[in-house]
PQR file with spaces between the fields and no chain letter, atoms N, CA, C, O and H, PARSE charges and radii, in Angstrom:
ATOM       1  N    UNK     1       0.828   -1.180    0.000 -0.4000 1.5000
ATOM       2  CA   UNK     1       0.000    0.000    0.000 -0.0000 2.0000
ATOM       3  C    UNK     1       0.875    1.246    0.000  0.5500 1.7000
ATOM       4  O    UNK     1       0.644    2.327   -0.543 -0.5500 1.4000
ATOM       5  N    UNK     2       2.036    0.831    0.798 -0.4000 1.5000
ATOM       6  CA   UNK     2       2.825    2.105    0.899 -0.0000 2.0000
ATOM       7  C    UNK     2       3.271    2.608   -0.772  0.5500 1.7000
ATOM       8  O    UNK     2       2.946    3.640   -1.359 -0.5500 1.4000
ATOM       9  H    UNK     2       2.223   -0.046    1.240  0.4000 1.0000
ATOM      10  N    UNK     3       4.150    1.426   -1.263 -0.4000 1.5000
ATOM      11  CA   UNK     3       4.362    1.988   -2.683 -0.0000 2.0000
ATOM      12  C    UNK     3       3.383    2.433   -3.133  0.5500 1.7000
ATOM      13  O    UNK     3       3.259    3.658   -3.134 -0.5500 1.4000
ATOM      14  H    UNK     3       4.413    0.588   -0.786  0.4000 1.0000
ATOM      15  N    UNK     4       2.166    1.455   -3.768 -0.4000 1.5000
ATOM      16  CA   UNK     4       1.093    2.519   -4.325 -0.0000 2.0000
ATOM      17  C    UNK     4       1.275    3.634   -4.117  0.5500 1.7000
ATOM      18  O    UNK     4       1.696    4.393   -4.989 -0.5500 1.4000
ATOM      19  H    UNK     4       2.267    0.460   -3.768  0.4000 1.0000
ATOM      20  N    UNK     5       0.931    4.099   -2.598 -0.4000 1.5000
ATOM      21  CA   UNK     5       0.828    5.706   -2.381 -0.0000 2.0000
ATOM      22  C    UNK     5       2.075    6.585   -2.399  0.5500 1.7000
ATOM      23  O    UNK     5       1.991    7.770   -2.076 -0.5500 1.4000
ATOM      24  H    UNK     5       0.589    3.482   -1.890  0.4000 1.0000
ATOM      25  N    UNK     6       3.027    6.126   -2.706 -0.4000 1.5000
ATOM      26  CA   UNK     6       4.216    6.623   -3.547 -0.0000 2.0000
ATOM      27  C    UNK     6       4.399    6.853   -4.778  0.5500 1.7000
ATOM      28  O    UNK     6       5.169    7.670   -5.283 -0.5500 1.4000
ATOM      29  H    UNK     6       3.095    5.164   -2.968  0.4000 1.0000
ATOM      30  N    UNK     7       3.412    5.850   -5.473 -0.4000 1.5000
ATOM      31  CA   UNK     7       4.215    6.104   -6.690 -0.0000 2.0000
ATOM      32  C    UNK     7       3.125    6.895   -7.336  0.5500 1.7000
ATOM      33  O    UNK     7       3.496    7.633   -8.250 -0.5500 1.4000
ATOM      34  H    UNK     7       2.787    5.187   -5.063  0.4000 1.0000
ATOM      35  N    UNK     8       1.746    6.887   -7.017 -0.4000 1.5000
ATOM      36  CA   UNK     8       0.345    7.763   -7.112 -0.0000 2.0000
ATOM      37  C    UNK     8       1.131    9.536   -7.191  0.5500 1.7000
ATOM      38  O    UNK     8       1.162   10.351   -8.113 -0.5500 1.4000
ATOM      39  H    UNK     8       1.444    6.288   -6.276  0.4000 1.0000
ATOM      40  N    UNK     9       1.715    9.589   -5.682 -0.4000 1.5000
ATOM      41  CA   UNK     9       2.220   10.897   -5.481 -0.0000 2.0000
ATOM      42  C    UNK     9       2.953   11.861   -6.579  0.5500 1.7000
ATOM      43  O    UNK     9       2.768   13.026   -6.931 -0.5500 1.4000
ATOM      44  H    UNK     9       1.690    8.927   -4.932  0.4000 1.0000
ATOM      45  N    UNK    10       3.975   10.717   -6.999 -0.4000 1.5000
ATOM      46  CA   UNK    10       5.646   10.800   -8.019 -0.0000 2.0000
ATOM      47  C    UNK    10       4.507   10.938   -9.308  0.5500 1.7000
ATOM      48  O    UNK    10       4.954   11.687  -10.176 -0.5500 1.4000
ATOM      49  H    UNK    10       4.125    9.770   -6.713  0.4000 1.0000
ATOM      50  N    UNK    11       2.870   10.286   -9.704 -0.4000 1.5000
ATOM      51  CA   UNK    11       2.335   10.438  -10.756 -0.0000 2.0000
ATOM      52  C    UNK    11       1.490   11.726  -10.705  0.5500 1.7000
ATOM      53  O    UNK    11       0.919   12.145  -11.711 -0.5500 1.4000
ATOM      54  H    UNK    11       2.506    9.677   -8.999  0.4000 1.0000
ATOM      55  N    UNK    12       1.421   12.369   -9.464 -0.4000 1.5000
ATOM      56  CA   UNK    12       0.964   14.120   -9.356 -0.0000 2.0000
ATOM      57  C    UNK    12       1.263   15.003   -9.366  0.5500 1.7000
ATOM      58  O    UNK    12       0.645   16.046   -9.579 -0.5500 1.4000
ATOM      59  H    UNK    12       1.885   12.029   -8.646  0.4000 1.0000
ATOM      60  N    UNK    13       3.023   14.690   -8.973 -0.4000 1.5000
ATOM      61  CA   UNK    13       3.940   15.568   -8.931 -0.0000 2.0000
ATOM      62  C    UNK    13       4.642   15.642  -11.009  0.5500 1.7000
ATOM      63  O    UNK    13       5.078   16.665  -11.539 -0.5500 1.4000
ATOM      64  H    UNK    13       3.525   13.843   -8.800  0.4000 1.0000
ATOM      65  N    UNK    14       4.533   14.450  -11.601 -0.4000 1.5000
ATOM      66  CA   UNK    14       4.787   15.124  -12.835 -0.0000 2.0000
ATOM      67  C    UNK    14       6.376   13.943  -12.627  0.5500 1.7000
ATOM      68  O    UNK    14       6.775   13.419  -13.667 -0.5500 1.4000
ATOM      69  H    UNK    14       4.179   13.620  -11.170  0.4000 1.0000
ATOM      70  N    UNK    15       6.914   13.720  -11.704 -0.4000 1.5000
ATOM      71  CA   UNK    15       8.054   12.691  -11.628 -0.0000 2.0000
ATOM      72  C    UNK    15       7.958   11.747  -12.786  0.5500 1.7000
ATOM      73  O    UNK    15       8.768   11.769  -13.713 -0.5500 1.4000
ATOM      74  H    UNK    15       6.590   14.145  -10.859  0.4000 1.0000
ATOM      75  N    UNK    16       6.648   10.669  -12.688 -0.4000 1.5000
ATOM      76  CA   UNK    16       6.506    9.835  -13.549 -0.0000 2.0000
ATOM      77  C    UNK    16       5.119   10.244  -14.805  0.5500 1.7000
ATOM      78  O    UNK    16       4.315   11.139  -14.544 -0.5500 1.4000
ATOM      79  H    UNK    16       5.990   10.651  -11.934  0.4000 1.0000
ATOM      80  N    UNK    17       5.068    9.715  -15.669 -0.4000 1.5000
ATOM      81  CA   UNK    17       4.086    9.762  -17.029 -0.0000 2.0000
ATOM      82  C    UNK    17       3.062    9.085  -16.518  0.5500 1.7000
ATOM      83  O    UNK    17       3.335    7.943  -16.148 -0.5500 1.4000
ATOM      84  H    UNK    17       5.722    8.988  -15.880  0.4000 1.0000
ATOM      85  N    UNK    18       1.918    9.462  -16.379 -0.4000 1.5000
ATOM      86  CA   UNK    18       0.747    8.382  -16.856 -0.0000 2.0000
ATOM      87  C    UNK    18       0.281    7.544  -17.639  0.5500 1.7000
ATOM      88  O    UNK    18      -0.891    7.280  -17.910 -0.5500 1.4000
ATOM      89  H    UNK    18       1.696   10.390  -16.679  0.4000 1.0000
ATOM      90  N    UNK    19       1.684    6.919  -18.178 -0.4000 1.5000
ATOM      91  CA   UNK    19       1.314    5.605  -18.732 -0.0000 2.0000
ATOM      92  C    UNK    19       1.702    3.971  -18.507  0.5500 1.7000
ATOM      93  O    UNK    19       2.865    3.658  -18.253 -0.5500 1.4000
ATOM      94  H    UNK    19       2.635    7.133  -17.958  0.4000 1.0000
ATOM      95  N    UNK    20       1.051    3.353  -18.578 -0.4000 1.5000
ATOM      96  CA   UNK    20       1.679    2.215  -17.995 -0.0000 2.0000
ATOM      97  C    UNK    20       2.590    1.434  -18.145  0.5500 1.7000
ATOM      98  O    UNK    20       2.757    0.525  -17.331 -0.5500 1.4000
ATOM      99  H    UNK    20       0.106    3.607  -18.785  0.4000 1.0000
ATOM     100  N    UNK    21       3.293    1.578  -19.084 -0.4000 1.5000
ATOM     101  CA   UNK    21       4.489    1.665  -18.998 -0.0000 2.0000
ATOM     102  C    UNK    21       5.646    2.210  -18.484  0.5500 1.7000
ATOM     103  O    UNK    21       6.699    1.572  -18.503 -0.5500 1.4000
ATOM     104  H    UNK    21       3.157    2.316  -19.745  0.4000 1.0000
ATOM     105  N    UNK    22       5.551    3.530  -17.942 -0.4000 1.5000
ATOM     106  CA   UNK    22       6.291    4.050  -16.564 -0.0000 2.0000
ATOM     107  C    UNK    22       5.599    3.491  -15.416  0.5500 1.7000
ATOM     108  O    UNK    22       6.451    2.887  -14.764 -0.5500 1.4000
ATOM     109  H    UNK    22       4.696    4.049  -17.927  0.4000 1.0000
ATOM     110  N    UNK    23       4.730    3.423  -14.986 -0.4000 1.5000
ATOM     111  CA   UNK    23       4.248    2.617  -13.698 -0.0000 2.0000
ATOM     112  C    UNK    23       4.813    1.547  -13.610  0.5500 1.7000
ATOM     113  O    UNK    23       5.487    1.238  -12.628 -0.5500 1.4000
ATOM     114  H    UNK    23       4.038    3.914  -15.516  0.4000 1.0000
ATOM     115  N    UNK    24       4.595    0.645  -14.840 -0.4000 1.5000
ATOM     116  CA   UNK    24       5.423   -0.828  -14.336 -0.0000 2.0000
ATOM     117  C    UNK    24       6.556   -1.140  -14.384  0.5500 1.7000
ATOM     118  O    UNK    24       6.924   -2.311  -14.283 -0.5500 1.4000
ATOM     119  H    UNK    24       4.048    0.896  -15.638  0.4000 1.0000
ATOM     120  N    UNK    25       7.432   -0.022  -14.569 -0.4000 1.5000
ATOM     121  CA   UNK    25       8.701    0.044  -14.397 -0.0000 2.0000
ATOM     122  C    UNK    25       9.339    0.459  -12.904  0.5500 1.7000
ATOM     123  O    UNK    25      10.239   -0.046  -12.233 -0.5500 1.4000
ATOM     124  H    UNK    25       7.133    0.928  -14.652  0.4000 1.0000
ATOM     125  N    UNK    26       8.410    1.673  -12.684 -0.4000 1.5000
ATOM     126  CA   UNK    26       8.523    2.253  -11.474 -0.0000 2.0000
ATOM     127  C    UNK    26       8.290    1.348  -10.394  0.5500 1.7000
ATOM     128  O    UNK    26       9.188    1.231   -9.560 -0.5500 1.4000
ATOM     129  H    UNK    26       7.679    2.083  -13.229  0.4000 1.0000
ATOM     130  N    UNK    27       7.090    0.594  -10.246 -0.4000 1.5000
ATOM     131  CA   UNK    27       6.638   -1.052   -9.315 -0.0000 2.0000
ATOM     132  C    UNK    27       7.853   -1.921   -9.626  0.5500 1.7000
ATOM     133  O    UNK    27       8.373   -2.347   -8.595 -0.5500 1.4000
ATOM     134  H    UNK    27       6.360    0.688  -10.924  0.4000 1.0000
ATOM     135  N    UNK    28       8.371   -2.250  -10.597 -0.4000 1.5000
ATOM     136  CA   UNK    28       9.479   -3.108  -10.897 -0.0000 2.0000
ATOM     137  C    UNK    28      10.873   -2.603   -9.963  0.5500 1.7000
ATOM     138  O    UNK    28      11.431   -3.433   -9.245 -0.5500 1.4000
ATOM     139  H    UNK    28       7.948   -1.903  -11.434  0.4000 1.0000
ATOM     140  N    UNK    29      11.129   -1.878  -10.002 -0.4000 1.5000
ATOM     141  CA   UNK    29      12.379   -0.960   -9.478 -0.0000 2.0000
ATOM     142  C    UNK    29      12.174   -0.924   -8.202  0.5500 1.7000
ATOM     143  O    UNK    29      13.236   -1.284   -7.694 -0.5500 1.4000
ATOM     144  H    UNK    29      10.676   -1.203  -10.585  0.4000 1.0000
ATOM     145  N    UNK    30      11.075   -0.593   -7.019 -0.4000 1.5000
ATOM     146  CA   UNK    30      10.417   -0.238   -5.908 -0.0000 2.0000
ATOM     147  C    UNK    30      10.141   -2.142   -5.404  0.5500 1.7000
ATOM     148  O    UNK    30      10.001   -2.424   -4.213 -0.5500 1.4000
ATOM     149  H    UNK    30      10.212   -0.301   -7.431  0.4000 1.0000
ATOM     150  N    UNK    31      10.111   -3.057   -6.316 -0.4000 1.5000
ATOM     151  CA   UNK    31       9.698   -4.315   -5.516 -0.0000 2.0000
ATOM     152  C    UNK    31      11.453   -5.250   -5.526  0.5500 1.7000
ATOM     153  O    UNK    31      11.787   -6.250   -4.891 -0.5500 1.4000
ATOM     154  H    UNK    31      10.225   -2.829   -7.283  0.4000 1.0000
ATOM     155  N    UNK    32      12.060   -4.603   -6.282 -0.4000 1.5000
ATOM     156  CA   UNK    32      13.810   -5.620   -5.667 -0.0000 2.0000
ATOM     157  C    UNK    32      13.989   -4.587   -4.628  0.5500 1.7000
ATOM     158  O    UNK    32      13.458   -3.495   -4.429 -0.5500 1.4000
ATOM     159  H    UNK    32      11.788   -3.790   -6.798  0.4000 1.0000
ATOM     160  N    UNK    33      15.184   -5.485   -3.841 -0.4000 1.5000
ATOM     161  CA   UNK    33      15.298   -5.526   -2.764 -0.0000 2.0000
ATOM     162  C    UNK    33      14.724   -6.419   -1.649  0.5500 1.7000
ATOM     163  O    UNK    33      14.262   -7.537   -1.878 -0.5500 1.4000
ATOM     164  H    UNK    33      15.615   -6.372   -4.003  0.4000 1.0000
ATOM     165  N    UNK    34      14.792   -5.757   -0.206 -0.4000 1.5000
ATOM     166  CA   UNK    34      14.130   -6.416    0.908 -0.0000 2.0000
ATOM     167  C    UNK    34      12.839   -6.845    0.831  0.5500 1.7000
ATOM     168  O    UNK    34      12.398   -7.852    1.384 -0.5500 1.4000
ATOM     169  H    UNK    34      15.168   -4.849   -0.019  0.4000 1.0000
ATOM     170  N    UNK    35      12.174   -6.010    0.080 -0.4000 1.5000
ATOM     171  CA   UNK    35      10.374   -5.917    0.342 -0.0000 2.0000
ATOM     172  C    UNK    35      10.370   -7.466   -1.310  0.5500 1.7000
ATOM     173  O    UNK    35       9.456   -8.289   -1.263 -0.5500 1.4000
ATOM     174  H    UNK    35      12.532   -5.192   -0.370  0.4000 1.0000
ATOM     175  N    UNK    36      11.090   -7.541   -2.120 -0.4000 1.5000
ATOM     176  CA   UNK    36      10.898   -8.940   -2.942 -0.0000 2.0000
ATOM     177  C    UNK    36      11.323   -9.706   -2.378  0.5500 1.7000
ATOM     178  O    UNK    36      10.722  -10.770   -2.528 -0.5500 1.4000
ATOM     179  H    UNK    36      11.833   -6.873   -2.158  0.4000 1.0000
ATOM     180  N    UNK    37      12.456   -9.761   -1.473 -0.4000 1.5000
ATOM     181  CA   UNK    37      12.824  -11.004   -0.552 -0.0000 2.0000
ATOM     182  C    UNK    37      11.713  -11.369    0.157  0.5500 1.7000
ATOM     183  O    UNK    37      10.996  -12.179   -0.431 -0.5500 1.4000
ATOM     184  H    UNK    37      12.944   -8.896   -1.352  0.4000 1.0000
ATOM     185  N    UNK    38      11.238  -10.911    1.575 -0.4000 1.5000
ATOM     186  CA   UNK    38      10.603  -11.128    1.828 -0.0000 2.0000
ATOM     187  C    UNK    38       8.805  -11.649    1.718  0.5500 1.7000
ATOM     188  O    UNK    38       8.100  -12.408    2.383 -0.5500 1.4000
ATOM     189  H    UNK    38      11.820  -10.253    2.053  0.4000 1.0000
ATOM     190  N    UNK    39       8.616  -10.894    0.673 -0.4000 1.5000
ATOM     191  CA   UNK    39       7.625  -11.415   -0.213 -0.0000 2.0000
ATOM     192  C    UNK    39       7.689  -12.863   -0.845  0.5500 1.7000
ATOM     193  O    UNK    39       6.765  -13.394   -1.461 -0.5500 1.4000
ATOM     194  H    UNK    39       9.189  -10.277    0.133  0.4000 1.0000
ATOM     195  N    UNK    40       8.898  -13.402   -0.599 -0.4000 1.5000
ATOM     196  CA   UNK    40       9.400  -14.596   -1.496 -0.0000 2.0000
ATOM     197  C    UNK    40       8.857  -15.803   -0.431  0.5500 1.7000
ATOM     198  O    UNK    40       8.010  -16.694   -0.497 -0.5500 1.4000
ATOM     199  H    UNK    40       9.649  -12.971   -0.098  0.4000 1.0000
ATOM     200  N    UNK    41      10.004  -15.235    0.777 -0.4000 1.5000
ATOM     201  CA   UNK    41      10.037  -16.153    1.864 -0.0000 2.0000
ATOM     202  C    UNK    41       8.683  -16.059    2.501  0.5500 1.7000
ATOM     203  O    UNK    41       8.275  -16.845    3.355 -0.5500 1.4000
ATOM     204  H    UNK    41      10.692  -14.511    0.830  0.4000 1.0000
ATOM     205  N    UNK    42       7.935  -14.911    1.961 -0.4000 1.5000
ATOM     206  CA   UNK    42       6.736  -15.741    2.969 -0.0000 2.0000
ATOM     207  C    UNK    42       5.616  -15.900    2.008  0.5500 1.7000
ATOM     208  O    UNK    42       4.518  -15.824    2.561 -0.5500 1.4000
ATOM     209  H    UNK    42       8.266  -14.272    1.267  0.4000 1.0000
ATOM     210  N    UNK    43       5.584  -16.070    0.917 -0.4000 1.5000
ATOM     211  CA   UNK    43       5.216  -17.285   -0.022 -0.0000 2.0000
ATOM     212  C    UNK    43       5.578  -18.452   -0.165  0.5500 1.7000
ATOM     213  O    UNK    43       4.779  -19.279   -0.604 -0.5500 1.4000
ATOM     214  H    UNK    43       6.475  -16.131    0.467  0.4000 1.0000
ATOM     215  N    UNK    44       6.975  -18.831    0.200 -0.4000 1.5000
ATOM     216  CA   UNK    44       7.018  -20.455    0.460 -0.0000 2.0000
ATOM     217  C    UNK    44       6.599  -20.300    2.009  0.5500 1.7000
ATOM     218  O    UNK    44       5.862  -21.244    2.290 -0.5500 1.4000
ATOM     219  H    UNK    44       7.624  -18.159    0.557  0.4000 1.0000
ATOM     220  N    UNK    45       6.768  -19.593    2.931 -0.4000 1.5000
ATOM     221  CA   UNK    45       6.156  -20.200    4.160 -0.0000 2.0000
ATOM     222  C    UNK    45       4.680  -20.639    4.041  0.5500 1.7000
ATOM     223  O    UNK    45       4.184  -21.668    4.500 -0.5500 1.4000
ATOM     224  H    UNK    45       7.367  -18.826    2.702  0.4000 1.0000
ATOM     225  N    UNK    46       4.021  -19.577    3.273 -0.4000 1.5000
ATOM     226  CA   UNK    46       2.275  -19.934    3.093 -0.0000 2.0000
ATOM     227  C    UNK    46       2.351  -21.360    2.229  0.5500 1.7000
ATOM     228  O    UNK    46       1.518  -22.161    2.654 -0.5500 1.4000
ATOM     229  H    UNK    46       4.424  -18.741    2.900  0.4000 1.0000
ATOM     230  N    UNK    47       3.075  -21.823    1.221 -0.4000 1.5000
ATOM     231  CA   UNK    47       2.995  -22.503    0.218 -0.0000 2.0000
ATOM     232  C    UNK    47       3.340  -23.994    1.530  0.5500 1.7000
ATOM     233  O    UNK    47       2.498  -24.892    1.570 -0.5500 1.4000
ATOM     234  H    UNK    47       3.752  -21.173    0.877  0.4000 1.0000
ATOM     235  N    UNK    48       4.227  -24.052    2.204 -0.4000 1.5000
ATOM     236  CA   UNK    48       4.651  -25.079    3.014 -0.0000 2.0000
ATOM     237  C    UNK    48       3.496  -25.296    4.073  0.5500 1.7000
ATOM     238  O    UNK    48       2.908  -26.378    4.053 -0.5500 1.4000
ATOM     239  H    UNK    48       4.911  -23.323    2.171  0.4000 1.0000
ATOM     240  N    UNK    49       3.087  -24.201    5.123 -0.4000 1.5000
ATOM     241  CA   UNK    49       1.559  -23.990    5.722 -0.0000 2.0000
ATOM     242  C    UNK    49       0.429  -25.021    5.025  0.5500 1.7000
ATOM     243  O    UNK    49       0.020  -26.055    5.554 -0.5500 1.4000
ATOM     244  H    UNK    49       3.564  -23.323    5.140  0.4000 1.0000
ATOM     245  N    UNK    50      -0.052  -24.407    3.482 -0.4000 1.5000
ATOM     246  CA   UNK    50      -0.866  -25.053    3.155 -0.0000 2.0000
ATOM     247  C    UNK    50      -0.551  -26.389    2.499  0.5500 1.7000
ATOM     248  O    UNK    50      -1.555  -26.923    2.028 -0.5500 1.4000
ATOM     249  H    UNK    50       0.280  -23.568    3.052  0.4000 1.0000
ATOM     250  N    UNK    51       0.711  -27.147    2.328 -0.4000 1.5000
ATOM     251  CA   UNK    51       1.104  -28.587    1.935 -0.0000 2.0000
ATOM     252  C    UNK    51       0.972  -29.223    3.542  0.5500 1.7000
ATOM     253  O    UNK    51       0.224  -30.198    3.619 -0.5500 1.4000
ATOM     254  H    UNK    51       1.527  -26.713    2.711  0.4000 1.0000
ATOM     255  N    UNK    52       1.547  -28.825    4.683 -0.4000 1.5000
ATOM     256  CA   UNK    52       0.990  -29.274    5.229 -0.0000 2.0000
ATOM     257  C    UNK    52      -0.171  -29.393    6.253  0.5500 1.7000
ATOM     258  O    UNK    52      -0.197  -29.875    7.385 -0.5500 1.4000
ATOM     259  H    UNK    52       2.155  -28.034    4.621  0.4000 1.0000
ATOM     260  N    UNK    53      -1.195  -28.753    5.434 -0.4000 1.5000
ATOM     261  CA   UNK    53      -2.596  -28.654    5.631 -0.0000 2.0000
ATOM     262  C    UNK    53      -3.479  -29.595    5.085  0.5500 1.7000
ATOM     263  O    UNK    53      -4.579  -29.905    5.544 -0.5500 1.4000
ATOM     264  H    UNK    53      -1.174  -28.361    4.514  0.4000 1.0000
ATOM     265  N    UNK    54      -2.908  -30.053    4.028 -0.4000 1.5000
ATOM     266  CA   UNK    54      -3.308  -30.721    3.388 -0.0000 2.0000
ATOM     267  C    UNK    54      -3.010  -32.465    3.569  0.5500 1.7000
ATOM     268  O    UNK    54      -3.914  -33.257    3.301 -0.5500 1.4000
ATOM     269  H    UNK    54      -2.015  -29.802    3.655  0.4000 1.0000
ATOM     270  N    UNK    55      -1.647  -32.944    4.049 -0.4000 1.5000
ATOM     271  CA   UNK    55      -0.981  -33.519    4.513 -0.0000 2.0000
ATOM     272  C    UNK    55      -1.908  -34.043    5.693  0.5500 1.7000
ATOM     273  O    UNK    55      -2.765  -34.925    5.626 -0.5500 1.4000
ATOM     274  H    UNK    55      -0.913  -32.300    4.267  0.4000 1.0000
ATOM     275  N    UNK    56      -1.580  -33.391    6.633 -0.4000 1.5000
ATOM     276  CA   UNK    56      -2.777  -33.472    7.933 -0.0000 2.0000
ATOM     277  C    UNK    56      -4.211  -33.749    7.653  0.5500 1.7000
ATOM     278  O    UNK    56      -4.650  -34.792    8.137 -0.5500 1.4000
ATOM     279  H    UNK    56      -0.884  -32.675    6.687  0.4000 1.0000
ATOM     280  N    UNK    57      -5.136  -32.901    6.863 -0.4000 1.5000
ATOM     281  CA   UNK    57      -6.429  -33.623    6.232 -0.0000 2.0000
ATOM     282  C    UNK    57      -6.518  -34.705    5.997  0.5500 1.7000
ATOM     283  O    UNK    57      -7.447  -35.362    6.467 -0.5500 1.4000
ATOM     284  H    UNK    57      -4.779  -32.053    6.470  0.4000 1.0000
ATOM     285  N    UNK    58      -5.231  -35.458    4.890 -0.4000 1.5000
ATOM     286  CA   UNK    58      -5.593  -36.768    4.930 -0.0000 2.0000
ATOM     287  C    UNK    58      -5.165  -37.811    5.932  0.5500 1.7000
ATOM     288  O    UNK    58      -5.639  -38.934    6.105 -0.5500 1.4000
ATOM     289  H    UNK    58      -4.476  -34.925    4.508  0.4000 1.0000
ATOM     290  N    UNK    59      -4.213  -37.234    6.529 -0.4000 1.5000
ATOM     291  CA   UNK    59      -3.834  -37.937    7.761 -0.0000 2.0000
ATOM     292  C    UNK    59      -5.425  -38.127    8.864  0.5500 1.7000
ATOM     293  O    UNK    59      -5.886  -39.146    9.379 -0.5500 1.4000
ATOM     294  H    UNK    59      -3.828  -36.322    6.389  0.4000 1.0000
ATOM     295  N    UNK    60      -5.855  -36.880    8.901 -0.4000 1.5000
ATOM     296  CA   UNK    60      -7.025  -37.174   10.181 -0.0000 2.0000
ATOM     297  C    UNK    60      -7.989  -38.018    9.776  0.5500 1.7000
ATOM     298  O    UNK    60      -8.548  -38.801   10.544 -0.5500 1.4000
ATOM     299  H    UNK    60      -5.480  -36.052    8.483  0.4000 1.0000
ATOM     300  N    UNK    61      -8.351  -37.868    8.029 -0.4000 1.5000
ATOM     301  CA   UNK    61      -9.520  -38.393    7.369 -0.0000 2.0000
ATOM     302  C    UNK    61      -9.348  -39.764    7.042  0.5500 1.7000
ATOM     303  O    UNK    61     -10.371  -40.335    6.664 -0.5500 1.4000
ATOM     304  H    UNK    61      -7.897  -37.232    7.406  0.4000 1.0000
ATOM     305  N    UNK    62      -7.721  -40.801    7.125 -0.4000 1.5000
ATOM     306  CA   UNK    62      -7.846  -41.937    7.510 -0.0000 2.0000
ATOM     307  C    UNK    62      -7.709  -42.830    9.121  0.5500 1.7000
ATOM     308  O    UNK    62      -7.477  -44.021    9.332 -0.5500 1.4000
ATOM     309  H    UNK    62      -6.890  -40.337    7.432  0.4000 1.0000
ATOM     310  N    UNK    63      -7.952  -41.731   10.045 -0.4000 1.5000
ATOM     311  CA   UNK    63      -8.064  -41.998   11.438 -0.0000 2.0000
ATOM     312  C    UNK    63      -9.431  -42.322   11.170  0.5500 1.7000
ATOM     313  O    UNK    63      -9.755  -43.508   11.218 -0.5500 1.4000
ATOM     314  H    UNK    63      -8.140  -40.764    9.874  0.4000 1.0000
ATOM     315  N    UNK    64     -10.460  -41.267   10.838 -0.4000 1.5000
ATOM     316  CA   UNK    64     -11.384  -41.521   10.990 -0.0000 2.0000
ATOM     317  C    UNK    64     -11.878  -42.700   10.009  0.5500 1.7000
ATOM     318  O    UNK    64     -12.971  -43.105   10.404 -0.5500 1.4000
ATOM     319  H    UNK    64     -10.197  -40.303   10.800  0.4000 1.0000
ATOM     320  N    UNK    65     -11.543  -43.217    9.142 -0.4000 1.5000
ATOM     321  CA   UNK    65     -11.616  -44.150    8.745 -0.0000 2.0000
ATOM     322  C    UNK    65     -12.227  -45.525    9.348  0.5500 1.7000
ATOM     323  O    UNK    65     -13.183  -46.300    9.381 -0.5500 1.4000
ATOM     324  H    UNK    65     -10.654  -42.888    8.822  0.4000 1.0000
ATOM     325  N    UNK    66     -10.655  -45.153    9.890 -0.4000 1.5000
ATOM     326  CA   UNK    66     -10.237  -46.776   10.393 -0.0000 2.0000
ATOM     327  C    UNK    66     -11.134  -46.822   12.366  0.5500 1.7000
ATOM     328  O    UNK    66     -11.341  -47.788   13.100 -0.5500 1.4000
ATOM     329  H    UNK    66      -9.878  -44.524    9.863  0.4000 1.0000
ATOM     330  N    UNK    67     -11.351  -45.712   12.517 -0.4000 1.5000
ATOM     331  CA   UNK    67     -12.436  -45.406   13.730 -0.0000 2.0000
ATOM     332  C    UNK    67     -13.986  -45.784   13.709  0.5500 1.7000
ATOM     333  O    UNK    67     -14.751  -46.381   14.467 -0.5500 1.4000
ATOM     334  H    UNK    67     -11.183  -44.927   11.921  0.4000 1.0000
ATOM     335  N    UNK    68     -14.065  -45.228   12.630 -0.4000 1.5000
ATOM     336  CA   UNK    68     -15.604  -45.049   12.060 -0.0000 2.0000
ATOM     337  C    UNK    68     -15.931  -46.777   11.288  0.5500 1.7000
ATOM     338  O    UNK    68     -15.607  -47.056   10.133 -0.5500 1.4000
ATOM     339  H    UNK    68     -13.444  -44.743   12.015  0.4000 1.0000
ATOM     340  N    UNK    69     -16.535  -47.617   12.129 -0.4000 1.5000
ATOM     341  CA   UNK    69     -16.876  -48.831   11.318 -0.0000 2.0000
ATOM     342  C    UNK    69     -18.157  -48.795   10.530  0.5500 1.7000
ATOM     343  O    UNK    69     -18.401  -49.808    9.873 -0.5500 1.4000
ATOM     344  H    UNK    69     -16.798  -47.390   13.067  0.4000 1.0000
ATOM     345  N    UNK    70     -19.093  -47.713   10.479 -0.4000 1.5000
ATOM     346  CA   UNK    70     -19.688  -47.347    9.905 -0.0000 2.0000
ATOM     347  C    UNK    70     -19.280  -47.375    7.769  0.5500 1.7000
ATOM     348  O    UNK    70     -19.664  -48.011    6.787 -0.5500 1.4000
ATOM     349  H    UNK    70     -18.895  -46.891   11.012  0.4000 1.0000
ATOM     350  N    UNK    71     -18.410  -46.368    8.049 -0.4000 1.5000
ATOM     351  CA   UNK    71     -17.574  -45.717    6.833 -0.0000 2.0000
ATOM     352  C    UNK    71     -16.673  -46.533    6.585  0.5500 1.7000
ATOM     353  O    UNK    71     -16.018  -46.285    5.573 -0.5500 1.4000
ATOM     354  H    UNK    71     -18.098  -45.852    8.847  0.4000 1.0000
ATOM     355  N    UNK    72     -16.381  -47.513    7.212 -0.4000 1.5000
ATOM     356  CA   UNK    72     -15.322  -49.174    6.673 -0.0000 2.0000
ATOM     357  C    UNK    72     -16.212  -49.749    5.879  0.5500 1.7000
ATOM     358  O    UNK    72     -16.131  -49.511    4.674 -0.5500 1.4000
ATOM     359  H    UNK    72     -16.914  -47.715    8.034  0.4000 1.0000
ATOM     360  N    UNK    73     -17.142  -50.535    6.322 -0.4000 1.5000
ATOM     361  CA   UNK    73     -18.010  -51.109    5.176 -0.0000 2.0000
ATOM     362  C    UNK    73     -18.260  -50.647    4.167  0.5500 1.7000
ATOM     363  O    UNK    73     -18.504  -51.623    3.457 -0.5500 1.4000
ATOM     364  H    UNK    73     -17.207  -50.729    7.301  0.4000 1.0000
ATOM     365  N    UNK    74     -18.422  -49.388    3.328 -0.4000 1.5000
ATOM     366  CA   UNK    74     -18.878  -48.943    2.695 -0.0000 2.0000
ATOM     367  C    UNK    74     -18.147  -49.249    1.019  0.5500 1.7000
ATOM     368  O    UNK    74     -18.641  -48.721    0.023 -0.5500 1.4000
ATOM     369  H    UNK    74     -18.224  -48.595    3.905  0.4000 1.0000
């Protein structure tokens, strides 16, 4: 949000063109660094989170399985 409202500013002040092609250069330039690192690392943290979310689902859903003699026969 912060960039946005940076680079909105730099597009009132006359800094950058209103076209999109200076914008996505300007976002390009403004996202290396720290703020793309981190963006990285906590996309594989979410990406690892939800593998093992998923992992665990089927783990609980053959407990209940093998619990449920109901859902054995079937």
């Amino acid at each position: 949000m912060e960039q946005a409202l940076e680079i909105s500013d730099k597009i009132m002040r006359g800094d950058i063109q209103p076209d999109i092609q200076a914008i996505t250069e300007q976002v390009a330039q403004q996202s290396t660094g720290a703020d793309a690192q981190l963006l990285n690392i906590m996309t594989i943290v979410l990406l690892i989170c939800w593998f093992i979310g998923v992992i665990d689902a089927f783990r609980v859903d053959r407990i209940r399985d093998k619990n449920d003699p109901v859902s054995a026969n079937r």
